[in-house]
C-alpha positions in Angstrom: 22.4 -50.1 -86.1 22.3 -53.8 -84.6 18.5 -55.3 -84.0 19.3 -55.9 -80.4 20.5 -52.3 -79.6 17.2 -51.1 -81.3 15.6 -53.4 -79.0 17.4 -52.1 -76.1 16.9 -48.4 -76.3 13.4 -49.1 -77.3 13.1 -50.7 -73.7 14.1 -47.4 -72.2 12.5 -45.1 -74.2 9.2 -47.1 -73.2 10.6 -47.1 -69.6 10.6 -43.2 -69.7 7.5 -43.1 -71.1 5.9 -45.0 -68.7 8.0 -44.8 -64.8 9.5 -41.9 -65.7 6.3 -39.3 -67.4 3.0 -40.8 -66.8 2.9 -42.8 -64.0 4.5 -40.3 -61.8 2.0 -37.5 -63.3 -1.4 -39.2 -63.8 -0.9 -42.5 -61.4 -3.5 -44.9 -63.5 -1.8 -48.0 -62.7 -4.3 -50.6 -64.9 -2.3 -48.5 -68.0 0.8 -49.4 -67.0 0.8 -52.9 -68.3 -1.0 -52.0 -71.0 1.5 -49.6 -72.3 4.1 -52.2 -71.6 2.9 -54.7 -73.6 1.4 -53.1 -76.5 4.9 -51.8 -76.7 6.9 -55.1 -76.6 4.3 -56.5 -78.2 4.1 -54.4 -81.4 7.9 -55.0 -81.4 8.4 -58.3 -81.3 5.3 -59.3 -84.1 6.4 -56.2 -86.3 10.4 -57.3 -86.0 9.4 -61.0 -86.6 6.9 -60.3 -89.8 10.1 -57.6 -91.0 12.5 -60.3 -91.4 10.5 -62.4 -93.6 9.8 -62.5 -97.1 6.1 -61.9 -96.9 6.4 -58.2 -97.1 2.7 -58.0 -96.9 3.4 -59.4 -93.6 4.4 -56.5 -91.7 1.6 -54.5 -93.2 -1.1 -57.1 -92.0 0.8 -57.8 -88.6 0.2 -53.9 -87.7 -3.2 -53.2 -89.2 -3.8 -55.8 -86.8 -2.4 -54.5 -84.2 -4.4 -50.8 -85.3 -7.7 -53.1 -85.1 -6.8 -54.1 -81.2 -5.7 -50.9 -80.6 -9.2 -49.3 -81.8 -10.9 -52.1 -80.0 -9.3 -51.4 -76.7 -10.0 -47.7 -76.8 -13.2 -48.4 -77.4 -14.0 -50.9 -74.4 -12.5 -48.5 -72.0 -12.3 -44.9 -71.0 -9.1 -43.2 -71.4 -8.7 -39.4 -71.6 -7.1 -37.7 -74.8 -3.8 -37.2 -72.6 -4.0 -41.5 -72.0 -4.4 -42.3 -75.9 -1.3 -40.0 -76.5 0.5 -41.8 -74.5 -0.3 -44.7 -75.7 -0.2 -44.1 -79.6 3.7 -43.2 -78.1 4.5 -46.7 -76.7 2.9 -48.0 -80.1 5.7 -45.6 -82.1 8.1 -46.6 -80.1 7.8 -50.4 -80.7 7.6 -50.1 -84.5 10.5 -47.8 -84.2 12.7 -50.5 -82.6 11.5 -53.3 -85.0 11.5 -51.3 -88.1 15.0 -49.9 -88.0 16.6 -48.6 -91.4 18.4 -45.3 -92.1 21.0 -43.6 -90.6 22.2 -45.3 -87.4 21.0 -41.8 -85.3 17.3 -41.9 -87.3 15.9 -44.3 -84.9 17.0 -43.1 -81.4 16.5 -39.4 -82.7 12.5 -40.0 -83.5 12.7 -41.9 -80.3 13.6 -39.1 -78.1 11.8 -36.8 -80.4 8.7 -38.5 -79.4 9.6 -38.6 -75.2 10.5 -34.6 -75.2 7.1 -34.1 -77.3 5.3 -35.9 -74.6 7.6 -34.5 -71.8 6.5 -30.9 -73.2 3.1 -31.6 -74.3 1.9 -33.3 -71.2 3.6 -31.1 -68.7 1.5 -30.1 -65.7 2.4 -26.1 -66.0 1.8 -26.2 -69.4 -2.0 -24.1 -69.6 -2.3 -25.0 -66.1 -5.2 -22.2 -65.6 -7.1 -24.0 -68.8 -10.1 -26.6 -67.4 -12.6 -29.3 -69.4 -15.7 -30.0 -67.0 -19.2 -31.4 -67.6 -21.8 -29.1 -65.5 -25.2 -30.1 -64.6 -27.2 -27.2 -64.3 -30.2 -27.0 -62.2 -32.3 -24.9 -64.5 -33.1 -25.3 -68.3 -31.1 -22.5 -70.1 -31.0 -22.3 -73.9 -29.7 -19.2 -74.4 -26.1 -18.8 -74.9 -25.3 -15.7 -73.6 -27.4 -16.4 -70.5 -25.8 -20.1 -70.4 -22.2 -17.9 -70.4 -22.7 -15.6 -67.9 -24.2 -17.8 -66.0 -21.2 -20.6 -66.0 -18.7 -18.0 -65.6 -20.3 -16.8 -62.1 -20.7 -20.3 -60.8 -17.4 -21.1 -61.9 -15.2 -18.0 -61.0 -13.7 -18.4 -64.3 -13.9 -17.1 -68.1 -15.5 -19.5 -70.1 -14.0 -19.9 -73.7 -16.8 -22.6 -75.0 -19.8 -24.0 -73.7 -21.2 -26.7 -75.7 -25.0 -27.7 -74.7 -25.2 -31.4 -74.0 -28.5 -32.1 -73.2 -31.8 -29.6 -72.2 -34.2 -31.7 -69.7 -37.2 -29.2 -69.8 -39.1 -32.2 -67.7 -36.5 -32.3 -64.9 -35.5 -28.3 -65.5 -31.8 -29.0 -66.5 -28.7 -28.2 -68.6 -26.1 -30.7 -68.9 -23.1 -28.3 -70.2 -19.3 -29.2 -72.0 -17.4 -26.1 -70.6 -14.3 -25.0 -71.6 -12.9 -22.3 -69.7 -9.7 -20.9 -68.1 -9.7 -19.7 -64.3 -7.8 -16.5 -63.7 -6.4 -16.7 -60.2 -3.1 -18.1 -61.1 -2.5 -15.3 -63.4 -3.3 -12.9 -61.0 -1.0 -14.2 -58.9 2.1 -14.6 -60.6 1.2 -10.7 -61.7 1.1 -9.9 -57.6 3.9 -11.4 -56.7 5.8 -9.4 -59.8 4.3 -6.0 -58.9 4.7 -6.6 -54.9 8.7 -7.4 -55.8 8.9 -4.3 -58.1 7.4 -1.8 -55.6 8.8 -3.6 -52.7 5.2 -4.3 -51.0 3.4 -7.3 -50.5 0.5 -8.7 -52.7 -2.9 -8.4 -51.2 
């Protein structure tokens, strides 16, 4: 397939990945750019530094751009969902500049990687399933205690509790919880048993 039509669906698969999945579901706009140009950017060195005769080139051009990557992770805070997304706008780029194969290989690992983002970052997708740090005010070291204790404040069953940090000075617990909150499931079961017995869901 022709550089420039590599180039071109590359511009609307990033397009997609950007105005058309995360900006409409996570609304970060200080990402936006940066996906953009780490994108193009990628592209453009990684096509240039293909086409000469250096083929150490390419392999220096994007360890560098793996460096800057690291780097700007690093500097900033981006959830696990944000660094997927932008690992993606990476893939794409090389994608584009890389080329070789069939002429379907590229656009098919393309659109491979928006439906796995489409899917894997879809809001209904474990909906019911939360991450939250809790600051307890009390100094709890026992687990089970810690457990039963989260799951009452919380409503919720909790699937892992991870002790931060224990402040016996200041009497707290500063918790990772893990945990999945029932009431949509409950729910969606009402609704079906109230529409099987023809009642309504209390």
């Amino acid at each position: 397939m022709p550089q420039l039509a590599l180039f071109a669906i590359d511009i609307v698969a990033v397009n997609l990945l950007v105005f058309g999945l995360y900006f409409p579901r996570h609304r970060r706009r200080d990402l936006v750019a940066a996906y953009l140009g780490v994108n193009i950017g990628v592209m453009a060195v990684a096509s240039s530094l293909g086409t000469s005769s250096a083929g150490t080139g390419l392999g220096l051009g994007l360890a560098l751009f793996g460096v800057l990557s690291i780097i700007r992770l690093r500097s900033t805070e981006l959830d696990q969902h944000e660094v997927a997304y932008y690992f993606s706008a990476l893939a794409l780029g090389i994608l584009s500049a890389l080329g070789g194969g069939p002429p379907w290989q590229v656009p098919a690992m393309m659109a491979l990687i928006l439906v796995v983002m489409f899917i894997g970052d879809h809001p209904r997708l474990f909906r019911s399933y939360r991450r939250q740090s809790v600051l307890l005010d009390s100094a709890v070291t026992d687990q089970v205690a810690l457990v039963a204790h989260l799951e009452q404040i919380l409503g919720a069953r909790v699937h892992s509790a991870g002790i931060q940090r224990v402040d016996l000075v200041n009497d707290t617990t500063l918790v990772d919880v893990r945990y999945s909150h029932p009431s949509v499931q409950r729910a969606v079961r009402g609704v079906t048993v109230a529409a099987a017995s023809g009642g309504v869901p209390r």
